[in-house]
C-alpha positions as CSV (number, residue, x, y, z in Angstrom):
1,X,0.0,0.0,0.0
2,X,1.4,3.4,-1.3
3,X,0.8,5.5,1.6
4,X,2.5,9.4,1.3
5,X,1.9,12.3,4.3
6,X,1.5,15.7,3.3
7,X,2.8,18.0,6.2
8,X,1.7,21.2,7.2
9,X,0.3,24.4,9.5
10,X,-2.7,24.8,7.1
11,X,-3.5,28.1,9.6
12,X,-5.7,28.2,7.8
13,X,-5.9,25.8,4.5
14,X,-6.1,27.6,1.6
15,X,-7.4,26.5,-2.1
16,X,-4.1,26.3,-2.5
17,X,-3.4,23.4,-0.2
18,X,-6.2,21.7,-0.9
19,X,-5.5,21.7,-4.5
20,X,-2.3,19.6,-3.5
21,X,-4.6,17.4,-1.4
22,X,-6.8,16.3,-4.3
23,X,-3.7,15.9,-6.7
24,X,-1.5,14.0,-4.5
25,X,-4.7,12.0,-3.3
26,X,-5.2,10.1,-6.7
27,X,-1.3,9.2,-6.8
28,X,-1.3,7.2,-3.5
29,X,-3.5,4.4,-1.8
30,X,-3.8,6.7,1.3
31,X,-2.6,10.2,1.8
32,X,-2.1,11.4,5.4
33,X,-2.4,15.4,5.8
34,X,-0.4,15.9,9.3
35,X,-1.1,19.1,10.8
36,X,2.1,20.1,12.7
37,X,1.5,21.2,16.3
38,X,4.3,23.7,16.2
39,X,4.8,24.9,19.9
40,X,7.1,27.7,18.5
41,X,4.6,29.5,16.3
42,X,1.6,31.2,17.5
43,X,-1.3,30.0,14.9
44,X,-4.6,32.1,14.9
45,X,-6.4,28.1,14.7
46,X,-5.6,25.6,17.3
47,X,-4.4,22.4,16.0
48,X,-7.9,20.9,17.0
49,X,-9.9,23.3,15.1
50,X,-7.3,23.0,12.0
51,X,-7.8,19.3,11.9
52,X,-11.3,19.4,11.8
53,X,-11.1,21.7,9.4
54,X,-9.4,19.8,7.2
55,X,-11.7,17.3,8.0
56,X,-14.3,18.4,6.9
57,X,-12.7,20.1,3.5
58,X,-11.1,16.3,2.4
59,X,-14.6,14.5,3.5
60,X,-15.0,13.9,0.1
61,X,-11.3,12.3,-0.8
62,X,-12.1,8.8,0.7
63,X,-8.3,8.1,0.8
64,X,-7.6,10.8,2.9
65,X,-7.5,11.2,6.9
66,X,-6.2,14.0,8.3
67,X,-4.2,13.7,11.9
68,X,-2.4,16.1,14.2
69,X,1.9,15.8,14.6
70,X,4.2,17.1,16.4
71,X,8.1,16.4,16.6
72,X,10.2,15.5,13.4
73,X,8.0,14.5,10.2
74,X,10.7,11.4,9.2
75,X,9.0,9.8,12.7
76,X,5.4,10.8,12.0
77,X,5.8,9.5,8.4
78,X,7.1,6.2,10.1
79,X,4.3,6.0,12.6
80,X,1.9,6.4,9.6
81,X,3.3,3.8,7.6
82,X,4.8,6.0,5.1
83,X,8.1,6.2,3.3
84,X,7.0,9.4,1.1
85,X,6.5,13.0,1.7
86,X,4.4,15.5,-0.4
87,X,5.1,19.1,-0.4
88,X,3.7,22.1,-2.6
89,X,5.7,24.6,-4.1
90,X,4.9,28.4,-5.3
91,X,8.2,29.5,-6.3
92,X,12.0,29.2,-6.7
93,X,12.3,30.5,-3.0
94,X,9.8,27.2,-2.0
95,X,11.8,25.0,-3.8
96,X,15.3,26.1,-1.9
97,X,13.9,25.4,1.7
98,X,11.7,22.4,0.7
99,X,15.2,20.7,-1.1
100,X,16.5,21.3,2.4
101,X,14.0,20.0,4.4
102,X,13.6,16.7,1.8
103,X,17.7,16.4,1.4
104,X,17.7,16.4,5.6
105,X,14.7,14.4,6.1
106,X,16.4,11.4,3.6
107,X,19.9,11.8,5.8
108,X,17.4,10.9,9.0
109,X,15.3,8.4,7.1
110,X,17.2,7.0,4.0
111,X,14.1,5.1,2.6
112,X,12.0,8.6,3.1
113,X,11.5,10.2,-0.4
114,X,9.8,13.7,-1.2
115,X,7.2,14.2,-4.0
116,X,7.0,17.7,-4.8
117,X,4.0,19.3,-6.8
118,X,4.0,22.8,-8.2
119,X,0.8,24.4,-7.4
120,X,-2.0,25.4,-10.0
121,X,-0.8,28.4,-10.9
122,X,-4.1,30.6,-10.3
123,X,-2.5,29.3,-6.4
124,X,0.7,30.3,-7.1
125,X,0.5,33.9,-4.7
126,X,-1.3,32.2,-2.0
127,X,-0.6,31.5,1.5
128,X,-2.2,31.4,4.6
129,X,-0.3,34.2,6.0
130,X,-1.8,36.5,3.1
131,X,-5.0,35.0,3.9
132,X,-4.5,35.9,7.7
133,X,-3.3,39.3,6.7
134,X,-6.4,40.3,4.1
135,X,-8.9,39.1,7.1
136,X,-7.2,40.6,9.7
137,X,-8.5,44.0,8.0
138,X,-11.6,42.6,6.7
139,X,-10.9,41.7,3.0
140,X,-12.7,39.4,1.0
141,X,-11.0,35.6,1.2
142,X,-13.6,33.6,-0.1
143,X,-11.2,33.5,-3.3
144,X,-8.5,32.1,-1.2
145,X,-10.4,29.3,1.4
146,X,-12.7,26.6,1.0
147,X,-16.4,28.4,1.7
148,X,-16.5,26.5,4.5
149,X,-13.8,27.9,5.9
150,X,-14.3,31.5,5.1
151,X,-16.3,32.8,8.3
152,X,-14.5,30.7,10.8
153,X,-11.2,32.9,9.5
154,X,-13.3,36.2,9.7
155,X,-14.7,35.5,13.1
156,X,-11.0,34.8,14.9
157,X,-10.4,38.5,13.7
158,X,-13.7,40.2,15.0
């Protein structure tokens, strides 16, 4: 069974990220979207509410569960079963830290290897710190979230 995680903050998801979600989906038996519980970072979502938010996003990707990490992906991606990472990339600047991050990752875990996927490029500009930052002064995201998501975003800023 090809099984692959697909790390992230998603604070919170974007179209962006979910368009990697339904890509990297159909390429793998299962795909695992770990939501890092980063105790350094101060997220507007808790990693509870991000979860189910990605829950409820993915609910129609029957391959996909969605579960809450914290420590080093290389052991989350061995407690899942996995032996492949997905990441999304933007831009050039993406691709320098991911190569990084997937060059280290294989040094810890030399059977771990990284898939990455370029975005759709109408995603290209997104991320969910210019999705925090349009909300935070009360700008249309609905372009830039799942629907569902839209309000709970708005309402952390009210």
């Amino acid at each position: 069974m090809r099984i692959a995680v697909y790390p992230g903050s998603f604070d919170p998801v974007t179209l962006g990220h979910l368009d990697i979600i339904e890509r990297s989906s159909k390429m793998v038996d299962e795909l695992v979207v770990g939501v890092l519980n980063n105790s350094s970072k101060n997220p507007l979502f808790s990693v509870e509410e991000r979860v189910t938010m990605l829950k409820e996003v993915t609910v129609h990707l029957q391959n996909v569960r969605v579960e809450a990490f914290d420590g080093l992906l290389v052991d989350f991606a061995r407690q899942c079963g996995s032996k492949m990472v997905v990441r999304g990339l933007r831009a050039i600047t993406d691709f320098e830290y991911e190569l990084q991050m997937s060059q280290t990752n294989r040094i810890i875990c030399p059977e771990m290897d990284t898939i990455f996927l370029t975005t759709d490029l109408k995603y290209a500009y997104l991320s969910s710190s210019i999705v925090r930052e349009m909300a935070r002064y009360g700008g249309n995201i609905s372009a830039f979230v799942p629907a569902l998501i839209v309000e709970r975003v708005l309402k952390k800023f009210e």
